[in-house]
C-alpha positions in Angstrom: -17.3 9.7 12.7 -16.1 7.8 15.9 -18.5 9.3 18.6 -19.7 6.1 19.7 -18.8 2.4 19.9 -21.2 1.6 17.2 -19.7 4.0 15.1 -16.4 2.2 15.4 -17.4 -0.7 14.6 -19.4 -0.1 11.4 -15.9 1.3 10.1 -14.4 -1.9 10.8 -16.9 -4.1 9.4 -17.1 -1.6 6.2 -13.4 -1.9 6.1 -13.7 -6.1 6.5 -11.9 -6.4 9.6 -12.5 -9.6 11.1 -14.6 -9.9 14.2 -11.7 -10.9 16.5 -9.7 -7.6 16.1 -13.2 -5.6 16.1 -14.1 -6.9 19.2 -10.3 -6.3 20.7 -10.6 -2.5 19.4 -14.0 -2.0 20.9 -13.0 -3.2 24.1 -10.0 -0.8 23.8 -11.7 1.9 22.3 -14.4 1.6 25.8 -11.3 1.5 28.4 -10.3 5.4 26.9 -13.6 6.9 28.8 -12.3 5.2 31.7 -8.4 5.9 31.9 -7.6 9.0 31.3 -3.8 7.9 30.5 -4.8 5.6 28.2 -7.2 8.2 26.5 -4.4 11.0 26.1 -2.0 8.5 24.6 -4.2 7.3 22.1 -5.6 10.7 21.2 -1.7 11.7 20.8 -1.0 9.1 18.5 -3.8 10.1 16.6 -2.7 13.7 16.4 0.4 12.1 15.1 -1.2 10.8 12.0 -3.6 13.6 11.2 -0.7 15.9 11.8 1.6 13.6 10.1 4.4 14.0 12.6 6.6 11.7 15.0 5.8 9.0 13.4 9.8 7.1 13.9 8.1 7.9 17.8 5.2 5.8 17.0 7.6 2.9 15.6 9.5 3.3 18.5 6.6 2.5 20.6 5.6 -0.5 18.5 9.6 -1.5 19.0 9.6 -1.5 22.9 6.3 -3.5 23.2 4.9 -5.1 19.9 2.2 -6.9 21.8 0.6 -3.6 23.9 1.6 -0.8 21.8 0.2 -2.7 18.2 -3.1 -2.9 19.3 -3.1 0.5 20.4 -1.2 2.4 17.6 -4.3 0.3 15.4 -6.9 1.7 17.5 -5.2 5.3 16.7 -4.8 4.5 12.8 -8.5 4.3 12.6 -9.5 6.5 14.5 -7.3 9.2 12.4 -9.6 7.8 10.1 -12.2 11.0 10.6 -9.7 13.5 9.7 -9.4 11.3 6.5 -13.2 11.2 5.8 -13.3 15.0 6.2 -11.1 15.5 3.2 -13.4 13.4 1.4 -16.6 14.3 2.0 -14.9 17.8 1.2 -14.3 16.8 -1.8 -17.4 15.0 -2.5 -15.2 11.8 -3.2 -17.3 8.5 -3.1 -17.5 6.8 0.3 -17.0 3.3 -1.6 -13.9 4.7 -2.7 -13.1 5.6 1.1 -13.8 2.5 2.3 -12.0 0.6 -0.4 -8.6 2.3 0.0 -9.0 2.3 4.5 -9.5 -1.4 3.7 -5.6 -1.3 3.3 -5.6 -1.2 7.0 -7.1 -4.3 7.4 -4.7 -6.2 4.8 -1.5 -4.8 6.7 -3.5 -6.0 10.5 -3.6 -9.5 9.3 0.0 -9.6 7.6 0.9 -8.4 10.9 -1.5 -10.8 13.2 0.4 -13.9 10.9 3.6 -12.8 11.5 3.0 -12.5 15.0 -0.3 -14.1 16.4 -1.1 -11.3 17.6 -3.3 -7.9 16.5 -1.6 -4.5 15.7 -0.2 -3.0 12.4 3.2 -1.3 11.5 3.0 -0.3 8.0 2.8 3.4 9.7 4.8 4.7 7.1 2.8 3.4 4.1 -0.4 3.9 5.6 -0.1 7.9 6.9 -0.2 8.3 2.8 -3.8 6.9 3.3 -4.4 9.2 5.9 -3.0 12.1 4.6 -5.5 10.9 1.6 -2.6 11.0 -1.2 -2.9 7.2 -1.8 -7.0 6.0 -3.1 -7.6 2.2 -4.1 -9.6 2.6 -7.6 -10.4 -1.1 -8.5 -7.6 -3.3 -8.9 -4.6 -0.6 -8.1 -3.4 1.7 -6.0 -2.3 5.5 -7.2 -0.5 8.1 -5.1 -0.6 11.7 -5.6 3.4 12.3 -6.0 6.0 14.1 -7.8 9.1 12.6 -9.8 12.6 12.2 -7.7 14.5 10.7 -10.1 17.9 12.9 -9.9 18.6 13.1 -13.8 16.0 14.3 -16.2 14.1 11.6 -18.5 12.9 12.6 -22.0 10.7 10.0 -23.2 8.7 10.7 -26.4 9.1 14.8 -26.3 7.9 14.7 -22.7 11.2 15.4 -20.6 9.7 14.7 -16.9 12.1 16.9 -14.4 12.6 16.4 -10.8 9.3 18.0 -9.0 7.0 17.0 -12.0 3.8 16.0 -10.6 3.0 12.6 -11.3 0.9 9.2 -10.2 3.0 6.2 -8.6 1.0 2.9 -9.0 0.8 0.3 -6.4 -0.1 -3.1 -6.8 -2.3 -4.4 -3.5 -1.7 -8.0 -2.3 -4.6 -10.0 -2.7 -6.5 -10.7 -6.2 -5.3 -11.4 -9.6 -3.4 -9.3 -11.6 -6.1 -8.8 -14.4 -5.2 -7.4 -17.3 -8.6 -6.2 -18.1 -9.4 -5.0 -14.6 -5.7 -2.8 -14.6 -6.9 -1.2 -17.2 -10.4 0.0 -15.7 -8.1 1.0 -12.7 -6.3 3.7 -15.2 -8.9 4.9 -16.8 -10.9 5.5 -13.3 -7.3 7.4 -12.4 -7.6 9.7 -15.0 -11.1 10.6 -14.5 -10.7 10.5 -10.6 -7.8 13.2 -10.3 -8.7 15.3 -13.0 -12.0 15.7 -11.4 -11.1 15.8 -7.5 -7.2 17.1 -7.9 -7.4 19.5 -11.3 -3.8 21.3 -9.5 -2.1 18.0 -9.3 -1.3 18.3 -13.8 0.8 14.9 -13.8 2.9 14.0 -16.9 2.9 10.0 -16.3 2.0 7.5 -14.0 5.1 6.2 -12.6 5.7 2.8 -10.8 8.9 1.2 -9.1 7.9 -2.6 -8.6 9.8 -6.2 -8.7 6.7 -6.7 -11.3 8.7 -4.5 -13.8 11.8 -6.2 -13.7 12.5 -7.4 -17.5 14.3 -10.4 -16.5 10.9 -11.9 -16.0 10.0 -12.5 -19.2 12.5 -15.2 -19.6 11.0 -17.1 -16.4 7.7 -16.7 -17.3 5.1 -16.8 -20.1 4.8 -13.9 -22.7 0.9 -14.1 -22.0 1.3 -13.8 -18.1 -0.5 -10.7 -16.3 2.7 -9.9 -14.8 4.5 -9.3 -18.3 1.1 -7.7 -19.8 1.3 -5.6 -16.5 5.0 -5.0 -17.5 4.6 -4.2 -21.0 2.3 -1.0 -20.6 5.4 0.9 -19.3 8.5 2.1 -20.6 11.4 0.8 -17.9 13.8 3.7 -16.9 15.9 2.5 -14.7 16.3 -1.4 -13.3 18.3 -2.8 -10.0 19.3 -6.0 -8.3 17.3 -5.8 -5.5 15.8 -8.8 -5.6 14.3 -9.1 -1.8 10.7 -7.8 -2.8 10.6 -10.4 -5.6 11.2 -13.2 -2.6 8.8 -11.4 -0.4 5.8 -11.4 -2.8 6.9 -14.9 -4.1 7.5 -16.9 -1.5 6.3 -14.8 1.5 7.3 -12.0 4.0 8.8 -14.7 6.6 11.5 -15.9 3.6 14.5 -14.9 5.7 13.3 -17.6 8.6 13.6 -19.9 5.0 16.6 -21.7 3.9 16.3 -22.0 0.1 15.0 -25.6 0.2 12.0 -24.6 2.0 10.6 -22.1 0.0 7.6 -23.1 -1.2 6.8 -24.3 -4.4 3.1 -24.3 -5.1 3.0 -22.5 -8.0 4.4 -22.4 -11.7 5.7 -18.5 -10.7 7.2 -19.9 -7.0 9.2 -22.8 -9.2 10.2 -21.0 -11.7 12.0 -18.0 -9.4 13.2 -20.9 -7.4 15.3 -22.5 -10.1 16.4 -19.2 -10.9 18.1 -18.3 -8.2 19.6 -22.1 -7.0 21.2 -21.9 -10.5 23.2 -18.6 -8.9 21.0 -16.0 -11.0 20.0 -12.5 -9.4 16.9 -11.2 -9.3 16.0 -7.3 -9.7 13.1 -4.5 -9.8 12.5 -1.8 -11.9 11.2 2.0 -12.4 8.8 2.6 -15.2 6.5 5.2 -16.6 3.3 5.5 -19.1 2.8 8.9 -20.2 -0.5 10.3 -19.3 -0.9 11.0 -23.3 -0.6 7.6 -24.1 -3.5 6.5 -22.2 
C-alpha cells in the first residue's frame, strides 16, 4: 500500500490528517531511501506493530526523545498500516470501514500535537489493537474482539459468562455526540459485522468498562441525557472510584496542570461534575454488559 510517496499520502488524507503532519511524514517517509539508519529503524518499529512485540521498547523510545522519536514511531504506525489492510481485504471487509477505524490514528496525533505542540502519537498500546485489526469503528462506537476477564463468574438472565468467554468490549471515540439513535445503528452493524467476518468469535454480550456507566450520574444529570440512555442499555456488574477518566473526558486530558478552580465550566455536564466534587463527593466508573440475546 505504501510503495510510493503518493501512496502515503492518500492514506493520510483518507484517514483526515491535517496537511501539516502529512507533509512532516512525507518528508520523513522520503529521508528513509536516503539513510539507511533511519530506514532500518523505522522498518523495525514497524515490525514491532505487525508483529505485535516490544512495544514497552517503542514507549521507551518515545520517553528518551518525545520530539524525534514521535514523529517517527507515527511514520511506523501507518505504515504498519499494510499489514492491517491485508487482513482486510482478506476478509473482504469494507475499505470505508478501514479507513474509519485507522482514522483513530489521527484523533490520538492531534491529542498528542495539543499536549505538546508538536507531531507524534503514544497511544501505542491502544492503537496495536487497530493494527492487529481486533478493534473496527462501526458508526458512532468502537467494538473489540475480546474475551471476559472478570475473575468471578456472572450469571445474568440464565447466561453465566465465565472467564475466557468470548465477547465485544465497546468503546466510545472522542469526538461527536453521544446519539442515542446513532449507538444503536452501531450495535446492530456489530452484530451483522462479526457474525459475518468473525463466525469463530461466538460472543455472549457486549461488554463495556467506561466512567459513562457510572450510576452516580444520574443524580448529576438529566434522566433524558445520552449519557444515561447510553447507560441504561447495560446491566452494571461491577462499579469503582476511579474517578480520573470522568475529569479527563470532562474537563480535559491536561486537568492535573488544573487546580479545581480552573477547570472549565462551559457546559451544563462540566458544572454539574464540578460542584460535585468541591462539595467533597467521589466520582467512579463502571463495568457493564448487554447480552447478545437481548439485542
Amino acid at each position: 500500500m505504501f510503495n510510493n510517496l503518493f501512496e502515503l499520502k492518500e492514506f493520510c488524507i483518507n484517514i483526515k490528517l491535517p496537511g501539516q503532519v502529512i507533509e512532516e511524514l512525507a518528508s520523513l517517509f522520503e529521508k528513509m531511501s536516503q539513510n539507511s539508519v533511519l530506514s532500518e529503524k523505522i522498518n523495525s518499529y514497524v515490525n514491532n506493530f505487525c508483529e505485535n512485540k516490544d512495544l514497552n521498547s517503542l514507549k521507551l523510545k518515545l520517553d528518551e526523545n518525545k520530539k524525534e522519536n514521535g514523529i517517527i514511531i507515527l511514520l511506523a504506525l501507518i505504515l504498519s498500516t499494510d499489514y492491517t489492510k491485508k487482513i482486510y481485504e482478506k476478509l473482504n471487509i469494507d475499505d470505508k470501514i478501514f479507513y474509519d477505524t485507522m482514522s483513530d490514528i489521527t484523533t490520538w496525533a492531534t491529542n498528542f500535537y495539543e499536549d505538546n505542540n508538536f507531531w507524534g502519537i503514544s497511544e501505542i498500546n491502544w492503537l496495536i489493537a487497530h493494527i492487529q485489526a481486533k478493534v473496527f469503528c462501526l458508526g458512532r462506537l468502537q467494538f473489540e474482539l475480546t474475551t471476559f476477564h472478570k475473575p468471578e463468574s456472572i450469571g445474568l438472565k440464565n447466561i453465566l459468562l465465565e472467564t475466557g468467554d468470548f465477547t465485544i468490549d465497546v468503546h466510545v471515540p472522542q469526538g461527536s455526540k453521544l446519539d442515542n439513535d446513532e449507538c444503536e445503528k452501531s450495535y446492530q452493524h456489530a452484530l451483522t459485522f462479526f457474525e459475518k467476518y468473525f463466525p469463530e468469535h461466538t460472543f455472549k454480550a457486549f461488554h463495556c468498562h467506561s466512567w459513562l456507566l457510572w450510576r452516580g450520574l444520574v443524580n448529576l444529570i438529566p434522566k433524558s441525557s445520552n449519557i444515561i440512555r447510553f447507560q441504561n442499555k447495560f446491566t452494571i456488574i461491577h462499579e469503582d472510584n476511579d474517578g480520573g477518566q470522568t475529569l479527563e473526558r470532562v474537563f480535559g486530558r491536561n486537568y492535573k496542570k488544573l487546580a479545581l478552580n480552573e477547570y472549565p465550566l462551559d457546559t451544563s455536564l462540566q458544572k454539574s461534575i464540578f460542584l460535585h466534587i468541591k462539595n467533597g463527593n467521589s466520582l467512579g466508573s463502571a463495568v457493564g454488559i448487554i447480552l447478545k440475546k437481548d439485542m
